[in-house]
C-alpha positions as MATLAB code, in Angstrom:
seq = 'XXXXXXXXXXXXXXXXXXXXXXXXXXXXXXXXXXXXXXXXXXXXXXXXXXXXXXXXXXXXXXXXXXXXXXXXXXXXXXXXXXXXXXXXXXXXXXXXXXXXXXXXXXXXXXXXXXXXXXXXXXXXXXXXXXXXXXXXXXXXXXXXXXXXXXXXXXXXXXXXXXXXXXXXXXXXXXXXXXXXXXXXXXXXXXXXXXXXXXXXXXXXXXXXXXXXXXXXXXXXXXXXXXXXXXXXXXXXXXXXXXXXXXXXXXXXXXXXXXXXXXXXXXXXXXXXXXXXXXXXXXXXXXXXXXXXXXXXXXXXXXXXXXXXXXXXXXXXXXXXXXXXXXXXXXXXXXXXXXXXXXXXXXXXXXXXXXXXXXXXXXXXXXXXXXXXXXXXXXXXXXXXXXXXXXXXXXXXXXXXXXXXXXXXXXXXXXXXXXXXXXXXXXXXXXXXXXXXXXXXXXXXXXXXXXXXXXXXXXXXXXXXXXXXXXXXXXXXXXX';
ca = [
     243.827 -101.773   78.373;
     242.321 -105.345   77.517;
     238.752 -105.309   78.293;
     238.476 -107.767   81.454;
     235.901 -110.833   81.336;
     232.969 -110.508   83.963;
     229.329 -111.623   84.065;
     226.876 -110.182   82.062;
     230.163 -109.371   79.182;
     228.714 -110.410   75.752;
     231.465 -111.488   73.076;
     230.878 -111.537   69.007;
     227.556 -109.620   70.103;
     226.692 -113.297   70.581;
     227.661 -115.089   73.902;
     226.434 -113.036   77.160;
     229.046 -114.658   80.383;
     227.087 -115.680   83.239;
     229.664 -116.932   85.595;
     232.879 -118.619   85.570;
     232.758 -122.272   86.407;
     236.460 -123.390   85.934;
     239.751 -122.262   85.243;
     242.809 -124.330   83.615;
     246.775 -123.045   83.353;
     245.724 -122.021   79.602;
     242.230 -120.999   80.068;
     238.758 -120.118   82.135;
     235.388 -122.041   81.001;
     232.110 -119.554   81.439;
     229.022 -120.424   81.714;
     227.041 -118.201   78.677;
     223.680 -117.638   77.429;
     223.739 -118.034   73.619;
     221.504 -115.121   72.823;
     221.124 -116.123   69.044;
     219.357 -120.185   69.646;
     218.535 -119.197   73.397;
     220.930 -121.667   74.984;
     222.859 -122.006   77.776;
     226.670 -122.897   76.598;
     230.272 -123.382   78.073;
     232.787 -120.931   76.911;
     236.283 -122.070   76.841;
     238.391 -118.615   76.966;
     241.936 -118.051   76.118;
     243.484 -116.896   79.171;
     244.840 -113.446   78.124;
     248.632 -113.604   79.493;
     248.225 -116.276   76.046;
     245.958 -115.177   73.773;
     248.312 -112.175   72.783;
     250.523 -115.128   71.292;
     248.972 -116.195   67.826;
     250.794 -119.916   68.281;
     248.585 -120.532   71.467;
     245.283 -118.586   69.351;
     245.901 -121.261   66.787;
     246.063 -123.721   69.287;
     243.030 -123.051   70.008;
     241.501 -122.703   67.138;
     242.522 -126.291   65.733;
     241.394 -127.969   69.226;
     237.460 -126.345   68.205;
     238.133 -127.793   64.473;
     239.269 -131.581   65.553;
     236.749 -132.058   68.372;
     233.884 -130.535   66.109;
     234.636 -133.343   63.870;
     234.139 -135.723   66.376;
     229.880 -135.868   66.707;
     230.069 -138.947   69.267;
     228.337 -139.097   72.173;
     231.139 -139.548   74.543;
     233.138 -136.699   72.751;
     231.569 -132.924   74.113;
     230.531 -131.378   71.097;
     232.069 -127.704   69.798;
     229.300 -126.004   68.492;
     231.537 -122.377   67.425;
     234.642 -120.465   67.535;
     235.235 -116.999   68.303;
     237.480 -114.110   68.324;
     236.597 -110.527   69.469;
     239.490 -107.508   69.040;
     238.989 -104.908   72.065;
     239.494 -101.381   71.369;
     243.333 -101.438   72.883;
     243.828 -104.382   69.631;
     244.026 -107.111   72.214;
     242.042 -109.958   71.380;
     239.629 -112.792   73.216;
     239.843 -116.042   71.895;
     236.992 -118.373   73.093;
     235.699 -122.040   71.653;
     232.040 -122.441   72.482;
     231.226 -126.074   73.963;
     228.074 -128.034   75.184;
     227.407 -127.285   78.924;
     227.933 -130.258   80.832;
     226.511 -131.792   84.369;
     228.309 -133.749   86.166;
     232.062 -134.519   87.785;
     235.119 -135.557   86.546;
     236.750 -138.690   87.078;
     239.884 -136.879   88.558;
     237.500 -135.749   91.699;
     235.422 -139.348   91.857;
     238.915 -140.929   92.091;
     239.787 -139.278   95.093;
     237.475 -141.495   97.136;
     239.100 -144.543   96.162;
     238.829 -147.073   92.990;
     235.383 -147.794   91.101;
     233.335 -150.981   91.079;
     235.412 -153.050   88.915;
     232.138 -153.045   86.512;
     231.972 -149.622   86.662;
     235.241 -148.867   86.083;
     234.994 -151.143   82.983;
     231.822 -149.053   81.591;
     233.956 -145.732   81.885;
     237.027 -147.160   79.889;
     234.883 -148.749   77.218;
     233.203 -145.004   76.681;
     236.491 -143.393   76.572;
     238.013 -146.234   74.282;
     234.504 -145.416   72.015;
     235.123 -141.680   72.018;
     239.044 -142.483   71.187;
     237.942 -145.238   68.423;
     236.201 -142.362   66.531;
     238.912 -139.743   66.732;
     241.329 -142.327   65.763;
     239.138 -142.897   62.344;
     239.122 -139.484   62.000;
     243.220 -139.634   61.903;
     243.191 -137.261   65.666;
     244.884 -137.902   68.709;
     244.168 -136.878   71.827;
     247.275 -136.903   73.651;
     246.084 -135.688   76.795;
     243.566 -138.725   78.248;
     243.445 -138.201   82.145;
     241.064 -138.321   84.632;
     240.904 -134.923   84.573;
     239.684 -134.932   80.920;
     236.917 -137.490   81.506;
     233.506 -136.209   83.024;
     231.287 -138.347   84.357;
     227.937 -137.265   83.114;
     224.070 -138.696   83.574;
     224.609 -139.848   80.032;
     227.958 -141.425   80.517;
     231.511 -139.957   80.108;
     232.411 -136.997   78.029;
     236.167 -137.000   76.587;
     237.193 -133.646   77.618;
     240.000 -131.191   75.863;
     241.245 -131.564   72.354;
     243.444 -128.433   73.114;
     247.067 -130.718   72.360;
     245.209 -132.867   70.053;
     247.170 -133.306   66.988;
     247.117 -135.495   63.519;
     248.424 -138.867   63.501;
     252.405 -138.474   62.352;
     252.358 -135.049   63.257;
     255.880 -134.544   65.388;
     255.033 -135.144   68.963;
     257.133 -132.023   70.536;
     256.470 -128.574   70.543;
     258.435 -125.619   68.411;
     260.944 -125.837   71.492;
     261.441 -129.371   71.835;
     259.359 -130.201   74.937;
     256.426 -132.685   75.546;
     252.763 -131.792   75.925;
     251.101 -133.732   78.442;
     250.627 -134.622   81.679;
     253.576 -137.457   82.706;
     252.330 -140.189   84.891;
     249.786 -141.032   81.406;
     252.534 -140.522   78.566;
     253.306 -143.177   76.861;
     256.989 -144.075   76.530;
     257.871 -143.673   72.905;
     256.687 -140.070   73.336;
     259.615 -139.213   75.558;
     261.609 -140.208   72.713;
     259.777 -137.560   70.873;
     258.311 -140.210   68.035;
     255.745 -139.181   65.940;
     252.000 -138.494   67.331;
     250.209 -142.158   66.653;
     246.799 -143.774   68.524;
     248.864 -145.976   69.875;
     249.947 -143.573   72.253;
     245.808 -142.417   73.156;
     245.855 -146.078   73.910;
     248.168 -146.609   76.174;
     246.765 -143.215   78.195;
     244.170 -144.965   77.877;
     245.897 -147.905   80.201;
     246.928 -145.740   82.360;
     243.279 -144.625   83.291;
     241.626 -148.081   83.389;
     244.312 -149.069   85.628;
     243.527 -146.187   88.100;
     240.083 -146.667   87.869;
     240.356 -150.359   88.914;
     243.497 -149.478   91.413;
     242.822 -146.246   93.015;
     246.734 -145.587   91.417;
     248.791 -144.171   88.353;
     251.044 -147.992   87.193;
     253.988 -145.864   87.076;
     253.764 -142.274   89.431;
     255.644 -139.715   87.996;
     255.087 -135.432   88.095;
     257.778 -134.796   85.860;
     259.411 -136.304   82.380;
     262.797 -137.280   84.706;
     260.818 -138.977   87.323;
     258.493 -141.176   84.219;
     262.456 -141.856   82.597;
     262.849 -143.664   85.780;
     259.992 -145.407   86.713;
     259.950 -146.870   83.106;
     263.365 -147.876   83.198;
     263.650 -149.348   86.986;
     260.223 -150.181   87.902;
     258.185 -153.661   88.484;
     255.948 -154.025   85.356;
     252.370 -153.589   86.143;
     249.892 -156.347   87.709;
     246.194 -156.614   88.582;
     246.777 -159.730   90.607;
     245.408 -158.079   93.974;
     241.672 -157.798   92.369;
     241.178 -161.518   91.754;
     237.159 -160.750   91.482;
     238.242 -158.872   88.132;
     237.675 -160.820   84.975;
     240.685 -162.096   83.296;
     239.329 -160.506   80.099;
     240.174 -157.362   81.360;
     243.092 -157.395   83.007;
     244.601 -158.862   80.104;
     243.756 -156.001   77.671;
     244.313 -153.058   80.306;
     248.052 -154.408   80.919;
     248.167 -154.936   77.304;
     247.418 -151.137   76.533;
     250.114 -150.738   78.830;
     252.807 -152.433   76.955;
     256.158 -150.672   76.622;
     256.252 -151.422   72.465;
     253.528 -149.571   70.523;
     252.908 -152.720   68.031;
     252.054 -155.029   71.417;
     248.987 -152.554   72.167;
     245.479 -153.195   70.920;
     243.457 -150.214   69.411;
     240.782 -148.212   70.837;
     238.175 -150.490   69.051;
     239.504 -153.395   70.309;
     240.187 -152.323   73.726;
     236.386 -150.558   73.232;
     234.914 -154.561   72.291;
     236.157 -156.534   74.562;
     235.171 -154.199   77.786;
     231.604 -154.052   76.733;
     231.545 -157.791   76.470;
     232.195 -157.997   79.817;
     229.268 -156.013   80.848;
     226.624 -157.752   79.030;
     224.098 -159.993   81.034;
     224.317 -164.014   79.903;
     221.830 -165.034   77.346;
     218.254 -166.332   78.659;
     217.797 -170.209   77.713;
     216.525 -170.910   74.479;
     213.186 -172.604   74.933;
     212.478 -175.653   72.499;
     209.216 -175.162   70.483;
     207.744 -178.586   69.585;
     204.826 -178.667   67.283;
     202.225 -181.379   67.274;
     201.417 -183.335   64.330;
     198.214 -185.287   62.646;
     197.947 -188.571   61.066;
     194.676 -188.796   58.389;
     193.004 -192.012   58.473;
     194.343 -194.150   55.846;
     191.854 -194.677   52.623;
     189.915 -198.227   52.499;
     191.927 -200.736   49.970;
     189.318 -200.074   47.070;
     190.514 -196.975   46.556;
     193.304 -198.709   44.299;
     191.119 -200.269   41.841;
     189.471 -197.287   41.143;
     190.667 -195.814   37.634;
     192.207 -192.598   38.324;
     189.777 -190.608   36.251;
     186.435 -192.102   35.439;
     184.275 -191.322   32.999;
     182.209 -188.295   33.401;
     178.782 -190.227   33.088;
     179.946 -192.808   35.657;
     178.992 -193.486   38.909;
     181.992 -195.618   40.399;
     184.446 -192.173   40.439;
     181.604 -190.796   43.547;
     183.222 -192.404   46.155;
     186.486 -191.349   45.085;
     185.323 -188.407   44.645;
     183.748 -187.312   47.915;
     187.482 -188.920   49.680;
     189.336 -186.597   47.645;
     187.358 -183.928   48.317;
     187.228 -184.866   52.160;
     191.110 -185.059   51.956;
     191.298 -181.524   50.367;
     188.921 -179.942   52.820;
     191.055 -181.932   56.260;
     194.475 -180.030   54.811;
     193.813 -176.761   55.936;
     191.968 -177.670   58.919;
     195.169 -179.534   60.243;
     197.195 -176.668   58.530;
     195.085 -174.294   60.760;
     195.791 -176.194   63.970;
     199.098 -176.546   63.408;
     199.641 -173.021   63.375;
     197.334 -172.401   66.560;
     199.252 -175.101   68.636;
     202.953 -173.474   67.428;
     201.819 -169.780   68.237;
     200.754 -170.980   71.315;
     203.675 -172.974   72.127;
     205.609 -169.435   71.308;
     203.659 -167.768   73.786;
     204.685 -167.051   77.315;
     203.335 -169.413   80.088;
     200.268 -167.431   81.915;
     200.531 -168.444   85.739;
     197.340 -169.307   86.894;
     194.947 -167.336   88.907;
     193.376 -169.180   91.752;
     189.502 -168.819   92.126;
     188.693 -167.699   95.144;
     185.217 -167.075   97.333;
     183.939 -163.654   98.417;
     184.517 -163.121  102.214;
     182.330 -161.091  104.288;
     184.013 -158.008  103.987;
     183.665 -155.907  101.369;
     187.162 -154.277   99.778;
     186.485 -150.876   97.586;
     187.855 -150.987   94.237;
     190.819 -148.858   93.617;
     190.509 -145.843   91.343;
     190.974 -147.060   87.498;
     193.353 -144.308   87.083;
     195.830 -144.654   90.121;
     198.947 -146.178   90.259;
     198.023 -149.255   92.527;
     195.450 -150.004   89.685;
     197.895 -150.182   87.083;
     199.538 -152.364   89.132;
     196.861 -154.442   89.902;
     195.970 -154.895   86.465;
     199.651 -155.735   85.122;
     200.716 -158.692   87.942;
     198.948 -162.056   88.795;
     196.964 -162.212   91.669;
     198.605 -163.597   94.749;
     199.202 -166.952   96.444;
     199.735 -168.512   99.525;
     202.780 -169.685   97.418;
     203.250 -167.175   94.490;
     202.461 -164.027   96.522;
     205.749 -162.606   97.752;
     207.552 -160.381   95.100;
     210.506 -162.778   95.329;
     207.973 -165.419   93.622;
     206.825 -163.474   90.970;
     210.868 -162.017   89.707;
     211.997 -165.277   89.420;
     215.536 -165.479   88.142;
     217.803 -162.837   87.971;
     217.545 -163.242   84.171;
     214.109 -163.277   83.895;
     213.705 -159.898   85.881;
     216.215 -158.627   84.127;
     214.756 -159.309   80.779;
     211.478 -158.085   81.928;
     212.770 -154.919   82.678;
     215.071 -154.473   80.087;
     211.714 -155.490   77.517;
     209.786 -152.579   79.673;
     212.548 -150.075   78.589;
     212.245 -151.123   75.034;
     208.145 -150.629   75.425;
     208.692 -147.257   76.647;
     211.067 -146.135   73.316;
     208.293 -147.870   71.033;
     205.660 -145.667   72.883;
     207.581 -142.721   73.411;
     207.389 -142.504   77.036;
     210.506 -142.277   77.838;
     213.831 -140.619   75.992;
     216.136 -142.352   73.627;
     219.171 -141.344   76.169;
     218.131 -142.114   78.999;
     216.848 -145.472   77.824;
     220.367 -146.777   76.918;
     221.839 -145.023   80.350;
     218.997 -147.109   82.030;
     220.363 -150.125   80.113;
     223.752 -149.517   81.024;
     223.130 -149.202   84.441;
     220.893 -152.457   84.407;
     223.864 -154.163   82.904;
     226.329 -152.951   85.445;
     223.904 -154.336   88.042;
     223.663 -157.711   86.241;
     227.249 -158.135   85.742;
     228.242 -156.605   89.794;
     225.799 -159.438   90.826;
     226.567 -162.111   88.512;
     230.099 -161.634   89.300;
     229.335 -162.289   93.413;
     230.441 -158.253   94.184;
     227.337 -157.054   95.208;
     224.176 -158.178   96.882;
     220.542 -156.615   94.662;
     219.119 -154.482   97.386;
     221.268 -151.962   97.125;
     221.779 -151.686   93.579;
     217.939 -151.733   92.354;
     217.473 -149.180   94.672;
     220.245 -147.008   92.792;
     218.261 -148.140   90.104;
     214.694 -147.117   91.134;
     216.154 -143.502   92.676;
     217.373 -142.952   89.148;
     213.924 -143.519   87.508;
     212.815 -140.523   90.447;
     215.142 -138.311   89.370;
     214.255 -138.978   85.233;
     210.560 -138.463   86.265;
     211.690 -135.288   88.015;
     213.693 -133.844   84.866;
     210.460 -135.093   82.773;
     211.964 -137.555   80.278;
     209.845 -140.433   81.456;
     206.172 -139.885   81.869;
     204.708 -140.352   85.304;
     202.678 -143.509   84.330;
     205.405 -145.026   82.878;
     207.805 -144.414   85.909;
     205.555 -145.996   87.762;
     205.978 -149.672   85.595;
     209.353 -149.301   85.500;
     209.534 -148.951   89.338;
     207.116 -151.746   89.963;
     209.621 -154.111   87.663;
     212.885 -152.697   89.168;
     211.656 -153.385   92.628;
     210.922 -157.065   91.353;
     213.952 -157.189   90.433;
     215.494 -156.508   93.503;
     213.882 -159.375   94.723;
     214.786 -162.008   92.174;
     216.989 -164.914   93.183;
     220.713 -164.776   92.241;
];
C-alpha cells in the first residue's frame, strides 16, 4: 500500500511536508522545509490516482524543466525535481517551487474589476513573464486568473504543467484540448499547432477581465466556446471611457480571431508599461553668462609683433598680453561657477526671524522629528502648510521617486522592494493624472506599505522615516 502524504513525511531524504496549502484536479502543493539549504519550499505533488501513469510523471517532469528555464521575476522559479519509489513500487512524483505570499487573481476578481491602472500593471507582468518563455520557444497554454498570483513583488505566472514547445501538436494522445475554455484561443479548437500567439490571446482574455470584471466570450466547455465564437458580438471596451485608448486597442487586438492580427507578448508587454509611466518634468533652460575684455588701446597695432630682446617698446605689449593671459582663466573660472550654479536647484529662502520670550527645547539630534527638521525649510506664514512645500504632483513625485533611488545607492532599502515602491508610485501618478482617483487615499496605501517594509526589515528605520515624510508631501501636492 502507497505510503500516504502527511506532515512531518520527508521525500528524497530531502523535503520534510509541513502542511498542505492547496490542492488542484492533478495535484496537492505542500508547504516543506528543505532540510539540505534550510528553506522553506512549495512542493507540487503528483496526485497518486496519476502518478502511477508514467505519461502524467512525464508531464510533470517537463513542466519543472520549461519553467526552470524561465529565471524571470514574474515566472515562480523551480528550484528541483523529485521522485521517491515506496516499498509497495508505487511512486511520488513532486516538483519543488519557490514558496509564494500572496493571492491569486482568480480570488481578487471575485470582488469586481481592478483599477484600470492596476489592471494594466498586472497584464504588462504577465505579458513580461510570457515575452521570456516565448524566447525561450515555451508556451504556456494555460494563462488564467487562476495561474496569476498576486504577490508583494508583483505577479507570479503560475503552472507550466501543459506547457509545451512552440509547433508541438496542440491535442493530447487522445485528441482532446488542454485548457481551460473561456481563455482558449480559437485556432486551438481546430487543434493547430502550439504557437505564442495563442499565450497571447489568453493573455486578452485576462486583461479584459481584469478591466471588465468578465470572460469576452463565457464558455465552461469546448461546445459552448464553438458557439460564442461563432454567434457572438465581438468584444468592446467602450463602457470604460476613463481607459486609455492605448490600451483598449492592444487588449482587443490580442483578442483577434486570426493569429497574424495579434501582437506578441513584447509588444503587448511595451505598450502597457507606457501607459503607466508619470509625464516627463519640464526641462529647465540653463543660460550661462558671458564677459566682454576691454578692448586694447589703438597703439597696440603699431607695435612689431616681436621686438627685439634689448628693446624697451615690446613692455607695454608685453604686460597686455600677459594681463590678457592671466583674465582667461579667471573668466573661464566664473563661467563655470555661474553654470554649476545655474544647474543647481533653487534653495527657498529662510526667513530671519526674532527670538520670542519663550524658550522651545531643542529636539533630540537623533529622533525622527530632527531629521525632519533638518531636511525641510523652515516655515512661512505662506510656505508653511505641507501643500506649499510638495508643489506639483511632478515635483513630489520626483522627489520621492529620487529618495528611493538614494536609498538603493546607500543600501537602505532592498533592490525589490525599491522597484515595487516605484511601481506603486507610478500607478498612483497615472490613477491621478488620469482624474480616477483623488491623492489622499492612495499615498496613504503608499505610506502603510513603507510600515509594513519597515516591519519585514528591508528598509531601515531611519530611512522609513524620509520616505514617509516625502510620501505624505506628496499626498498633499496639487494635481
Amino acid at each position: 500500500m502507497q505510503a500516504a502524504l502527511h506532515p512531518g513525511r520527508l521525500l528524497a531524504r530531502r523535503y520534510r511536508l509541513i502542511d498542505q496549502i492547496g490542492a488542484g484536479g492533478m495535484s496537492v502543493i505542500w508547504r516543506s522545509r528543505d532540510e539540505v539549504l534550510d528553506r522553506v519550499v512549495a512542493l507540487k505533488v503528483l496526485a497518486p490516482s496519476l502518478a502511477a501513469d508514467a505519461r502524467f510523471r512525464d508531464m510533470v517532469r517537463e513542466e519543472a524543466r520549461a519553467a526552470a528555464q524561465l529565471v524571470h521575476p514574474h515566472v515562480t522559479s523551480v528550484h528541483d525535481y523529485g521522485e521517491t519509489v515506496d516499498p509497495d513500487g508505487s511512486i511520488t512524483s513532486f516538483v519543488v517551487m519557490e514558496l509564494l505570499s500572496g493571492e491569486e487573481l482568480e480570488l481578487r476578481l471575485t470582488e469586481g474589476p481592478l483599477p484600470w491602472a492596476e489592471a494594466v500593471e498586472v497584464g504588462a507582468q504577465v505579458a513580461d513573464a510570457l515575452a521570456a518563455a516565448h524566447r525561450l520557444g515555451i508556451v504556456h497554454r494555460d494563462i488564467t486568473p487562476a495561474n496569476v498570483m498576486m504577490t508583494p513583488m508583483g505577479v507570479k505566472v503560475l503552472d507550466f504543467g501543459i506547457a509545451t514547445r512552440v509547433g508541438a501538436p496542440d491535442e493530447d494522445e487522445d485528441g482532446g484540448t488542454f485548457g481551460t475554455p473561456a481563455y482558449v484561443a480559437p485556432e486551438r479548437l481546430d487543434g493547430a499547432p502550439a504557437q505564442p500567439a495563442t499565450d497571447v490571446y489568453s493573455l486578452g482574455v485576462l486583461l479584459y477581465e481584469a478591466l471588465t470584471g468578465r470572460v469576452p466570450y463565457p464558455a465552461d466547455t469546448w461546445e459552448q466556446l464553438s458557439a460564442a465564437l461563432a454567434g457572438g458580438p465581438p468584444p468592446t471596451l467602450a463602457e470604460l471611457p476613463e481607459l486609455p485608448p492605448v490600451v483598449a486597442r492592444i487588449c482587443l487586438r490580442s483578442l483577434a480571431r486570426d493569429p497574424a492580427d495579434r501582437p506578441t507578448a513584447r509588444q503587448v508587454a511595451t505598450e502597457l508599461r507606457d501607459q503607466l509611466l508619470p509625464a516627463d518634468p519640464p526641462v529647465a533652460t540653463i543660460r550661462v553668462p558671458t564677459m566682454t575684455l576691454p578692448p586694447a588701446d589703438d597703439g597696440a597695432a603699431t607695435v612689431p609683433a616681436v621686438p627685439p630682446a634689448d628693446s624697451d617698446a615690446g613692455g607695454p605689449v608685453r604686460a597686455r598680453r600677459r594681463l590678457a593671459l592671466l583674465l582667461v582663466p579667471v573668466v573661464l573660472a566664473v563661467g563655470v561657477a555661474l553654470a554649476v550654479a545655474a544647474l543647481l536647484p533653487d534653495r527657498p529662502s529662510v526667513p530671519r526671524t526674532q527670538p520670542t520670550a519663550s524658550a522651545v527645547a531643542p529636539a533630540s539630534s537623533d529622533s525622527p522629528a530632527a531629521e525632519r527638521s533638518r531636511r525641510a525649510p523652515a516655515p512661512s506664514p505662506t510656505t508653511g502648510s505641507p501643500a506649499a512645500r510638495s508643489g506639483t504632483l511632478v515635483e513630489a513625485t520626483n522627489r520621492v521617486d529620487a529618495l528611493i533611488g538614494d536609498g538603493l545607492a546607500t543600501g537602505e532599502i532592498r533592490a525589490d522592494v525599491a522597484v515595487d515602491l516605484r511601481n506603486e508610485l507610478r500607478n498612483l501618478t497615472a490613477a491621478v493624472g488620469r482624474g480616477r482617483d483623488e491623492l489622499t487615499t492612495p499615498a496613504a496605501r503608499l505610506r502603510e506599505k513603507v510600515a509594513v517594509r519597515l516591519g519585514e526589515g528591508t528598509i531601515s528605520p531611519a530611512y522609513a522615516d524620509k520616505l514617509d515624510t516625502a510620501i505624505a508631501e506628496l499626498g498633499e501636492a496639487r494635481v
